[in-house]
C-alpha positions in Angstrom: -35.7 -22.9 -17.2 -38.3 -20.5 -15.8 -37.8 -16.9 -13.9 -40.1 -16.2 -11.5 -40.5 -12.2 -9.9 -43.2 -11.7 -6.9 -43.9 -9.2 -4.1 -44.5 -10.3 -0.6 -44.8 -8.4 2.8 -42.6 -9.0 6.0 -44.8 -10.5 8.5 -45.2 -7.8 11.5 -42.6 -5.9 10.2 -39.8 -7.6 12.4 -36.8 -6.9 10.8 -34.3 -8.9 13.5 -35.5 -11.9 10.7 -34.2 -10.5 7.6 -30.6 -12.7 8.1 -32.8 -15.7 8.7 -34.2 -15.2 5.9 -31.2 -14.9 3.4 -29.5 -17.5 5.1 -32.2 -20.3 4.7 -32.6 -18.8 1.2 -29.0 -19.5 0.3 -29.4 -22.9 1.7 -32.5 -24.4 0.1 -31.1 -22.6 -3.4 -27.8 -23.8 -3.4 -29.4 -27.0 -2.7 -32.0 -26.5 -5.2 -30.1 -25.0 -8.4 -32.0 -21.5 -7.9 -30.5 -18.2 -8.3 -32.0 -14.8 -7.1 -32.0 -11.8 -5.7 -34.2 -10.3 -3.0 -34.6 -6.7 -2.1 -36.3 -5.3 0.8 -37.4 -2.0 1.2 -39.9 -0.6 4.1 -41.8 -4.3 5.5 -41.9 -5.5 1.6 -39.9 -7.6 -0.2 -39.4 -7.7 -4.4 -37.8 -11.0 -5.1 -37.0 -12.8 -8.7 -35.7 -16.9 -8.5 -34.6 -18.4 -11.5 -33.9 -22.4 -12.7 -35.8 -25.5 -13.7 -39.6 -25.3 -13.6 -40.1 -27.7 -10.7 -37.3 -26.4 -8.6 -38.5 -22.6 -8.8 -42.1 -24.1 -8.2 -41.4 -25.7 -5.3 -39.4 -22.7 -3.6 -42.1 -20.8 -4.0 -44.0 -22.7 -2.5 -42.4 -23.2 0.8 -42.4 -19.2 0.6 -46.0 -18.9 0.8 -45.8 -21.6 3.3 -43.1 -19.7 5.2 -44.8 -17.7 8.2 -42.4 -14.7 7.7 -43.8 -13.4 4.6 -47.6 -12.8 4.1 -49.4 -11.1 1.4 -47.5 -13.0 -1.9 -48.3 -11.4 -5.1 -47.1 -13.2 -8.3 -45.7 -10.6 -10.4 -44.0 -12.6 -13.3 -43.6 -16.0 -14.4 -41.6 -16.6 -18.0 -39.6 -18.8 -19.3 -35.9 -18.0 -20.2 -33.0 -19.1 -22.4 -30.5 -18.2 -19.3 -30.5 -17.2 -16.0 -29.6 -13.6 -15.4 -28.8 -13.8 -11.8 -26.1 -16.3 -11.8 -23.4 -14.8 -9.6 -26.3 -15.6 -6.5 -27.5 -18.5 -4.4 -29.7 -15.3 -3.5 -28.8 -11.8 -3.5 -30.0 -9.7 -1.2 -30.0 -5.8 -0.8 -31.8 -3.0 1.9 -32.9 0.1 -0.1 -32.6 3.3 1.7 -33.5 6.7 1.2 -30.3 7.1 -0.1 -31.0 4.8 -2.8 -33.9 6.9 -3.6 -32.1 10.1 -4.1 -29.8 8.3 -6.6 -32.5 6.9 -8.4 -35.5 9.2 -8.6 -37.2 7.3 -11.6 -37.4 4.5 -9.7 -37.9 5.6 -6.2 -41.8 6.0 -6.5 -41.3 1.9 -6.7 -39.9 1.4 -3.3 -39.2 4.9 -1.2 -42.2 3.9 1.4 -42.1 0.2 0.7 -42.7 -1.3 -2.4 -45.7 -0.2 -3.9 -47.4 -3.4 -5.5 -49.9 -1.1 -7.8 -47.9 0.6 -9.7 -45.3 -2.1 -9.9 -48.3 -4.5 -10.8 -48.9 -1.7 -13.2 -45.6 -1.6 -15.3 -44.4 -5.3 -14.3 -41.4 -4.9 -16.4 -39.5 -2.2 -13.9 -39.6 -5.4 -10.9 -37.1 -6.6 -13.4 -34.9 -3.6 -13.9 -34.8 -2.9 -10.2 -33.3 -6.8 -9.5 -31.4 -6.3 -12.2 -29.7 -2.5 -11.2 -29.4 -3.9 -7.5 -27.7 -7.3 -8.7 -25.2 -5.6 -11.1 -24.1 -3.1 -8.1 -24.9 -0.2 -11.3 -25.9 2.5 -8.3 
């Protein structure tokens, strides 16, 4: 079972597609054994799937492929015992400003969209932020 975490930009910034997105995502996962959760903060997306190698391979795949997201950036790729975002098909949360304010340590990550250097930087925190959004610990 591999995890995979990456970074990827809303194409034009259209926003109306964000439900289109989560629903197809819940489709082609349930369909496909994947778990996840996907966050979306300012036109950028952080998103971690998770399940067997050539399932999580090929969603990704038809993620680049998908016209809606632009810009992919492969953050994390490991393999793991078990998956740690089993309660989702795909999760999904909107950060706010709000969210910032409650977490200033990690709102340098995502307060004006996410910001892929310094994420890039200290991969690990893509983690804890799927993680803290997942587990509802705000």
């Amino acid at each position: 079972m591999i995890q995979l975490i990456y970074l990827s930009d809303l194409a034009g910034r259209d926003e109306s597609v964000l439900a289109d997105i989560l629903a197809s995502a819940v489709r082609h996962n349930t369909a496909s054994g994947i778990t996840g959760m996907l966050l979306y903060a300012g036109g950028n997306f952080l998103q971690v799937i998770e399940g067997e190698e050539d399932a999580v391979h090929e969603t990704y795949k038809r993620i680049s492929e998908d016209p809606r997201h632009k810009n992919l950036n492969l953050l994390i790729e490991d393999e793991v015992d078990s998956r740690q975002f089993e309660r989702w098909s795909m999760g999904f949360y909107s950060l706010t400003d709000a969210d910032a304010e409650k977490l200033p340590a990690f709102a340098p990550y995502f307060r004006y969209g996410f910001d892929r250097s310094a994420i890039t930087a200290r991969p690990g925190v893509a983690l804890d932020l799927l993680q803290l959004f997942c587990n509802g610990n705000l």
